[in-house]
C-alpha positions as CSV (number, residue, x, y, z in Angstrom):
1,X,0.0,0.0,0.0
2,X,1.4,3.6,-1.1
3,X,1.7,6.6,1.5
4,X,-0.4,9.3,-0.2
5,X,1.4,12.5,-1.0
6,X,0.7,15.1,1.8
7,X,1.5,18.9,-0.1
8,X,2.7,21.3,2.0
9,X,-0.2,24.1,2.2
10,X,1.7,27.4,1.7
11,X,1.6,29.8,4.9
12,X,-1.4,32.6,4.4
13,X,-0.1,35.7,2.5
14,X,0.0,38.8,4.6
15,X,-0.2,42.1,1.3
16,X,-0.6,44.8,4.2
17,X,-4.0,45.6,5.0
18,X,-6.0,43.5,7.5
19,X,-3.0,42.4,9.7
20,X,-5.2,41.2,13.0
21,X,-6.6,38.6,11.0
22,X,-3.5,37.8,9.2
23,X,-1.3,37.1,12.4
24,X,-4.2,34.9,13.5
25,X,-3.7,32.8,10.7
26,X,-0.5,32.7,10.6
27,X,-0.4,31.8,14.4
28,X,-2.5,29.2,13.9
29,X,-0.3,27.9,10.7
30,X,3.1,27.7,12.9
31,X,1.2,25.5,15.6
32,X,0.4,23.1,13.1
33,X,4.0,22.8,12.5
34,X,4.9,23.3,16.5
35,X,6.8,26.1,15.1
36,X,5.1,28.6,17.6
37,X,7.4,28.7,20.0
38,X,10.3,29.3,17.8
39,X,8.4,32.9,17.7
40,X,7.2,33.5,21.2
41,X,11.2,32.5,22.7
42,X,14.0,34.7,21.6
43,X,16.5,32.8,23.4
44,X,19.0,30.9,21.5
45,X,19.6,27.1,21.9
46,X,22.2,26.2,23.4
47,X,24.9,24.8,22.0
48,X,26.0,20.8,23.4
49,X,29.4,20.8,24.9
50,X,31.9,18.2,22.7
51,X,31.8,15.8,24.7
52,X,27.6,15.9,25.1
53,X,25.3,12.9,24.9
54,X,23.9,12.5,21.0
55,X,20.7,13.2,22.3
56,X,21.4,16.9,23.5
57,X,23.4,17.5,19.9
58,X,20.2,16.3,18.0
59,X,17.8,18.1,20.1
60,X,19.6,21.5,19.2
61,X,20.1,20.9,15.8
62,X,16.2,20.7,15.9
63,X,15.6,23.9,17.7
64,X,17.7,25.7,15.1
65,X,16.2,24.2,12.4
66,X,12.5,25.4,14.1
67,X,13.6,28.7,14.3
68,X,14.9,28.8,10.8
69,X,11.6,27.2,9.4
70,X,9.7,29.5,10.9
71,X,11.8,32.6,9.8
72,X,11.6,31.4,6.4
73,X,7.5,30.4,6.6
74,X,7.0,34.2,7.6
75,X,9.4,36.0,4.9
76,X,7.7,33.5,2.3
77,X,4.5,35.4,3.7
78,X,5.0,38.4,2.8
79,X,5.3,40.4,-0.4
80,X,9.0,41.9,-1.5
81,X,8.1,45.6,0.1
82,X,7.3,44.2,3.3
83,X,10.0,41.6,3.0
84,X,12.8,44.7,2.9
85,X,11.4,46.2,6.2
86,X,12.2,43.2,7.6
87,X,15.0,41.2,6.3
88,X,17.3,42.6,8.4
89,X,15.9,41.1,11.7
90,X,17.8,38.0,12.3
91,X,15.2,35.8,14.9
92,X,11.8,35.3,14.2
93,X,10.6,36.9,17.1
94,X,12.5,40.3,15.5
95,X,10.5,39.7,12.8
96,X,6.8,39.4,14.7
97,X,7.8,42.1,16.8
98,X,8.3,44.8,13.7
99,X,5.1,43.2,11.9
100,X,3.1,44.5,15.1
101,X,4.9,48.0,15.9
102,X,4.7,48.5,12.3
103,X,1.3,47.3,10.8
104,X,-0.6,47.5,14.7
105,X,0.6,51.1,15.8
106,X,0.4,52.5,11.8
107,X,-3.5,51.5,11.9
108,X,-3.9,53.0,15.3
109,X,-2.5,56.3,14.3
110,X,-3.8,55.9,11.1
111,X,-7.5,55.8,12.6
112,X,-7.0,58.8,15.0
113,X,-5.6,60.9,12.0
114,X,-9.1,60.0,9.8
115,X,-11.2,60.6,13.3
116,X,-9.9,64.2,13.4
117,X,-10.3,64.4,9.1
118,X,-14.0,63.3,10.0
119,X,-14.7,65.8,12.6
120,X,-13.5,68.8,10.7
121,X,-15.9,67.5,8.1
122,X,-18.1,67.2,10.2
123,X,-17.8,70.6,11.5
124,X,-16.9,72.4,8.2
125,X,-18.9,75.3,6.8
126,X,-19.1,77.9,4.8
127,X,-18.6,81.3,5.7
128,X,-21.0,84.1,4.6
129,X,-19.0,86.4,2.3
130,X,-16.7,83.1,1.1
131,X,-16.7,82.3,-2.9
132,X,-18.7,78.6,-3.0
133,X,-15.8,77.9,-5.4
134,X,-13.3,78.3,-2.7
135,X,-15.1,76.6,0.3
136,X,-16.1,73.3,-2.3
137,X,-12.4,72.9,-3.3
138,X,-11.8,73.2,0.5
139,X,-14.3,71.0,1.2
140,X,-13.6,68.4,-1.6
141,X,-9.8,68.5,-0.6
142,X,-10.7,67.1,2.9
143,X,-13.0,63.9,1.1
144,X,-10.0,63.2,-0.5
145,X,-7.6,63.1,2.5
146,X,-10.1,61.3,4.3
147,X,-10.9,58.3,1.7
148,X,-6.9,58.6,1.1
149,X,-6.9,56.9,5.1
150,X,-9.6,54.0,3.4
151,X,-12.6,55.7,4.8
152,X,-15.4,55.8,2.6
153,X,-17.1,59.0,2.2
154,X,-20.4,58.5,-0.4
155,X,-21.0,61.1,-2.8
156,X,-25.1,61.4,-0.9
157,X,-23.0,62.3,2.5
158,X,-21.0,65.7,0.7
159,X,-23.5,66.9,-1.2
160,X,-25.8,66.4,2.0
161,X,-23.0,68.4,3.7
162,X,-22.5,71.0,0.9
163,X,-26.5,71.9,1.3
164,X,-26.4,71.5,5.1
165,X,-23.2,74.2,5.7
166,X,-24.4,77.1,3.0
167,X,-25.4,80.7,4.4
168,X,-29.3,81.3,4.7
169,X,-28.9,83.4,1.6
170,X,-28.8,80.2,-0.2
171,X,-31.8,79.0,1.0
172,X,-34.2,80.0,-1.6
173,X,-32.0,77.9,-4.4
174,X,-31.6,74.7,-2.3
175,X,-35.0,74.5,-1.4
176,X,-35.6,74.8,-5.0
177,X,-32.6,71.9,-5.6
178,X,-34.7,69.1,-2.8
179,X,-38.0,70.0,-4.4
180,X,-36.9,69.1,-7.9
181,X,-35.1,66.0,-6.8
182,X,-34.7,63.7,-4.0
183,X,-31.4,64.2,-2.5
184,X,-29.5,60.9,-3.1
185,X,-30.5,61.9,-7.3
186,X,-28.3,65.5,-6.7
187,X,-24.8,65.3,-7.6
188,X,-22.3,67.3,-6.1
189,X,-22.2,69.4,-9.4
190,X,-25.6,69.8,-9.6
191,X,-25.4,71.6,-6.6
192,X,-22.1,73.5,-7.0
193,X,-23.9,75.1,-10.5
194,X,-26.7,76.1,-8.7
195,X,-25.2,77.7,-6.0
196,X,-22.8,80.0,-8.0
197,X,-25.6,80.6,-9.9
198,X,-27.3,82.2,-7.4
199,X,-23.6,83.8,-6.1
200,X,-23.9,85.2,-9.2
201,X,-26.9,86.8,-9.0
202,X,-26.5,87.8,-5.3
203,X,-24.1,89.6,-6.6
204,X,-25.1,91.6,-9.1
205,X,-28.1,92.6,-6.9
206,X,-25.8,93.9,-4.3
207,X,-24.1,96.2,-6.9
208,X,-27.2,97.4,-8.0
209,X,-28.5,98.2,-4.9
210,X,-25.1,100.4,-4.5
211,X,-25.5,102.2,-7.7
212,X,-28.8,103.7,-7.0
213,X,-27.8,104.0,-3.8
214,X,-25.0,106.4,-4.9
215,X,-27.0,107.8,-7.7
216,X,-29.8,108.8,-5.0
217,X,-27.2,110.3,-2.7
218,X,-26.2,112.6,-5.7
């Protein structure tokens, strides 16, 4: 009777993005080869005196073979950018160790940096006598930071936020905008048109209005 042929399955692949649930895996891969521990200890074996039993020399050769497995089952596991942040760590447990400062603290900051985007988002508007062209390339400048940190920002959400941050002098034209569509069917340019539109005319009322004014002073 034949032994089947047992292929070795390949360690998972860890491309940068969703590292807590790649180090799980991979955990879970090195304990099916009791490689774990080659990881969690950072102490080197020992090496057998000359004169040691040929138990104790075999038993290290093992543990150096574990840790070398285990170094080479993680580098295999990663793609060549992350490989050169950490090919110059020479234990396994170097390696984990700048995985998780790296990839674990990034996200943290990462996260806190696309909080504070979101909350000056959130708390973003327009002041009165500021050009709508000038506050929506502000504006639009901050979506793209934000979705720059993965976040996803819908199109719905910042023309929502464009309508909900104008001066009341634009009141009479976005009224106009939610009663000829429903909101989620107005894009951002939509929107952007039809308040410099009425820029434009708010304009040239005010300069009107201070012509006769003059001309009646006269």
């Amino acid at each position: 009777m034949t032994t089947p042929n047992i292929t070795q399955q390949p360690p998972p692949i860890f491309d940068g993005s969703n590292y807590g649930v790649w180090v799980v895996r991979m955990k879970a891969y090195l304990e099916g080869y009791n490689l774990w521990n080659a990881v969690e200890q950072d102490v080197e074996p020992q090496i057998p005196r000359e004169n040691a039993p040929a138990a104790q020399g075999k038993q290290y050769e093992e543990e150096i073979a574990k840790k070398c497995k285990a170094l080479s089952f993680i580098q295999s596991a990663v793609p060549k950018d992350i490989f050169s942040r950490i090919m110059e760590c020479e234990t396994t447990k170097a390696v984990w160790t700048k995985l998780h400062e790296e990839f674990v603290e990034t996200s943290r900051t990462r996260h806190m940096q696309a909080q504070n985007l979101r909350r000056h988002f959130d708390l973003m508007r327009m002041k009165e006598n500021q050009l709508v062209k000038e506050y929506i390339d502000q504006l639009l400048k901050l979506v793209n930071q934000i979705k720059m940190f993965g976040e996803e920002l819908k199109e719905a959400r910042v023309a929502k936020k464009i309508l909900n941050s104008a001066p009341r002098k634009f009141e009479a034209t976005i009224v106009s905008l939610l009663q000829s569509k429903d909101l989620p069917d107005i894009s951002i340019t939509e929107i952007v048109n039809a308040l410099q539109a009425a820029e434009l005319r708010i304009s040239t009322r005010d300069e009107t209005f201070v012509e006769k004014a003059l001309l009646a002073k006269n």
